[in-house]
C-alpha angles and dihedrals in degrees: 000000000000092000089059102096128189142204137250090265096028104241100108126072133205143186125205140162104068093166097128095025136118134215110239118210117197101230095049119050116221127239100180107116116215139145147076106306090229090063106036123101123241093263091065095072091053104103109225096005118123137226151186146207095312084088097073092050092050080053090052096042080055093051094039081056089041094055102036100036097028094235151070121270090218127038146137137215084210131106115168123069094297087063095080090039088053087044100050095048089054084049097045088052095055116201106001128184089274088064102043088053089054084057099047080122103056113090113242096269101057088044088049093052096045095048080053106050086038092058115142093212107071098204089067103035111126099275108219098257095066097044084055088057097037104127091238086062093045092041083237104323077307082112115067115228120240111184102225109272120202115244112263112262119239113194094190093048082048091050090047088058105044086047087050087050101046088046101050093037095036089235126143113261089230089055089053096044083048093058088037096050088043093058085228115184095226135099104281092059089054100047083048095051099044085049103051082042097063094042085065092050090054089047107046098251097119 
């Protein structure tokens, strides 16, 4: 919870903190295992199994139960080995009758959706499309649906940066490009991307 950041005016949301994190690909399932345990789908636990993207929507359904019910669905008072045992069997289980009475407040969409994103068996684990349509996103179909649309690119505001960036750190502009085209996770991505960032604020363009 703490690596979901928000704006000023709250409308704009932000992770951060991909320290022990992977880059998924659709055509090549991943068998890396990283995470916080409290957060991490069943699948997760299972040594040499691989898994795709339904681990990010058992992490959402977690942080959709934090923020509404002000817990953790799973947790555990132990510390010592038994702690990841306790933890895994809670996990396995999915949304038990402890957690349904800690969201006795919710309407029945929002517990629907949540018992369907937290659903131990991955291959029936609400996919995202129809958690963008749930009625408790849409506010019962009240709330038109947009499918996400990637931000227009703009090759002079991109220059601008990079010349910006090879000026204020003495680097050449084609080391730069070369990081920036690679998608690399250093210093030198992030400086780019706040920056340009920044630049499409200034211009309208978000």
């Amino acid at each position: 919870m703490e690596n979901i950041m928000l704006d000023e005016n709250k409308k704009s949301i932000k992770i951060v903190d991909f320290g022990l994190s992977n880059t998924f690909t659709m055509d090549e399932l991943m068998k890396t295992h990283c995470g916080s345990p409290e957060y991490a789908a069943p699948e997760l636990f299972s040594a040499g199994e691989k898994y795709g993207p339904e681990v990010d929507i058992w992490a959402i359904g977690i942080i959709i139960y934090a923020m509404l019910v002000g817990k953790l669905p799973f947790t555990t008072v132990y510390t010592d080995q038994y702690r990841r045992i306790k933890l895994l069997k809670q996990i396995e289980k999915g949304i038990q009758q402890e957690q349904e009475q800690e969201m006795l407040h919710l309407t029945q969409e929002c517990r629907d959706l949540i018992r369907s994103i937290i659903e131990p068996k991955p291959d029936i684990r609400l996919p995202m499309l129809d958690i963008e349509i749930h009625p408790w996103i849409t506010e019962g179909s009240k709330v038109p649906f947009f499918p996400f649309v990637a931000m227009p690119r703009d090759k002079s505001l991109k220059s601008q940066v990079i010349d910006e960036l090879s000026s204020a750190l003495s680097m050449k502009k084609e080391q730069i490009e070369t990081t920036v085209h690679e998608n690399k996770s250093d210093e030198i991505s992030a400086m780019f991307n706040m920056l340009l960032h920044k630049k499409r604020i200034e211009s309208g363009i978000i």
